[in-house]
C-alpha positions as CSV (number, residue, x, y, z in Angstrom):
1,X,-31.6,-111.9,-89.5
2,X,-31.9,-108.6,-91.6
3,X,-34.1,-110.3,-94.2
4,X,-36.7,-111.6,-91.6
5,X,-36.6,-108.2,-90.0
6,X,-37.7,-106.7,-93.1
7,X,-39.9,-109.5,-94.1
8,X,-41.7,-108.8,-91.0
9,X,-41.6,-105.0,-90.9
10,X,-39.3,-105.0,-88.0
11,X,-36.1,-102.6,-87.1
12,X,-32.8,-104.3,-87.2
13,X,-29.6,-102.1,-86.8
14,X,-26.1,-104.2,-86.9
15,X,-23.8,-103.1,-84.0
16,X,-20.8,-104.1,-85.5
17,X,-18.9,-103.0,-88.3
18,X,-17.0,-105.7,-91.3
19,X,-17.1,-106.5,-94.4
20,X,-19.2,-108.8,-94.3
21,X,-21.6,-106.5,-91.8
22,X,-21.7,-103.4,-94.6
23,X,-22.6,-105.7,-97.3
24,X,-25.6,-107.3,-95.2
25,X,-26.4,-103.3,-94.6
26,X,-26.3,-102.7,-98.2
27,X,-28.8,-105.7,-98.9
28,X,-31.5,-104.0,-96.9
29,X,-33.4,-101.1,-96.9
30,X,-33.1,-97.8,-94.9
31,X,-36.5,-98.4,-93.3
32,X,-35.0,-101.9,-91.9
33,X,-31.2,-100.8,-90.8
34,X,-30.7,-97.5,-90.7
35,X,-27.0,-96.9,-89.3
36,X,-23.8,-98.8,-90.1
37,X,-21.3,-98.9,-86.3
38,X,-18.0,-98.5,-88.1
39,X,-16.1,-99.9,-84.7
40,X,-15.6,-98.5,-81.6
41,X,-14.6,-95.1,-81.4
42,X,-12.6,-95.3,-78.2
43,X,-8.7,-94.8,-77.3
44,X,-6.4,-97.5,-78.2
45,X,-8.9,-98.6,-80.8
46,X,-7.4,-97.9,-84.1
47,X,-10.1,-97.9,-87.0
48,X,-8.2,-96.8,-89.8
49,X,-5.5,-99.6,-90.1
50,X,-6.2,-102.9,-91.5
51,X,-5.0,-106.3,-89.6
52,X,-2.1,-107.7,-90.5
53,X,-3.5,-110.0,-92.9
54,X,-5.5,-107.4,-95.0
55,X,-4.4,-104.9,-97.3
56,X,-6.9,-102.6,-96.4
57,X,-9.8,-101.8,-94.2
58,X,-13.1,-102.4,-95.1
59,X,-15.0,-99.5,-94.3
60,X,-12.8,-96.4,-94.8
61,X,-14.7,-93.2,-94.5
62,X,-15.2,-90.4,-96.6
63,X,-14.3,-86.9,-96.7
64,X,-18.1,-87.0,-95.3
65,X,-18.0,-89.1,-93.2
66,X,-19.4,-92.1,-95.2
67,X,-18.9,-95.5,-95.5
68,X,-19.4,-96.7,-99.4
69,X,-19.8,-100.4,-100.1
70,X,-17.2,-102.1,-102.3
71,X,-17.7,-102.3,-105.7
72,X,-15.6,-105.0,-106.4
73,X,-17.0,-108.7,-106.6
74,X,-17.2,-110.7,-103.7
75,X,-17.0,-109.1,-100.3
76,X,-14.3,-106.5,-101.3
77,X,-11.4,-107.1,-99.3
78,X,-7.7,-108.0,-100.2
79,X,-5.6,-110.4,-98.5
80,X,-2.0,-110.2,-98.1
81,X,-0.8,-113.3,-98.9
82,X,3.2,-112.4,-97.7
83,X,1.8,-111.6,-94.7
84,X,0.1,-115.6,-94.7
85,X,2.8,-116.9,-96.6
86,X,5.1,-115.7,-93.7
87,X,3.4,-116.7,-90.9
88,X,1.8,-120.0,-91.7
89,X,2.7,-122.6,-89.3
């Protein structure tokens, strides 16, 4: 969807944050998606711990209050394979 935003000259902002999400945002340029929604800021909503199943969170912030994209290969996260190991069915 980003790519045929900017093929067309058209705005394209990705409400939702994810690995997957920030590496789409890092594809494109500023003048196609401008703003990365790291989650919802909200009570109850806890942004800075991973799920069970990851090691860590995707998008941590900076002392700026950045998101960076991973420079690792791939998509940049870590499974925790105890945690699968344990709880496969």
């Amino acid at each position: 969807m980003a790519s045929v935003c900017e093929a067309y000259g058209v705005k394209c902002e990705i409400h939702m944050s994810g690995f997957a999400n920030l590496q789409t945002l890092g594809t494109t340029s500023e003048d196609t998606c401008e703003y990365y929604e790291r989650g919802l800021v909200t009570p109850g909503v806890d942004c800075n711990t991973p799920p069970p199943y990851l090691e860590e969170i995707g998008d941590p912030l900076d002392v700026e209050g950045y998101v960076h994209l991973p420079q690792e290969q791939e998509m940049g996260y870590e499974i925790n394979w105890d945690y699968i190991q344990d709880n496969m069915t």
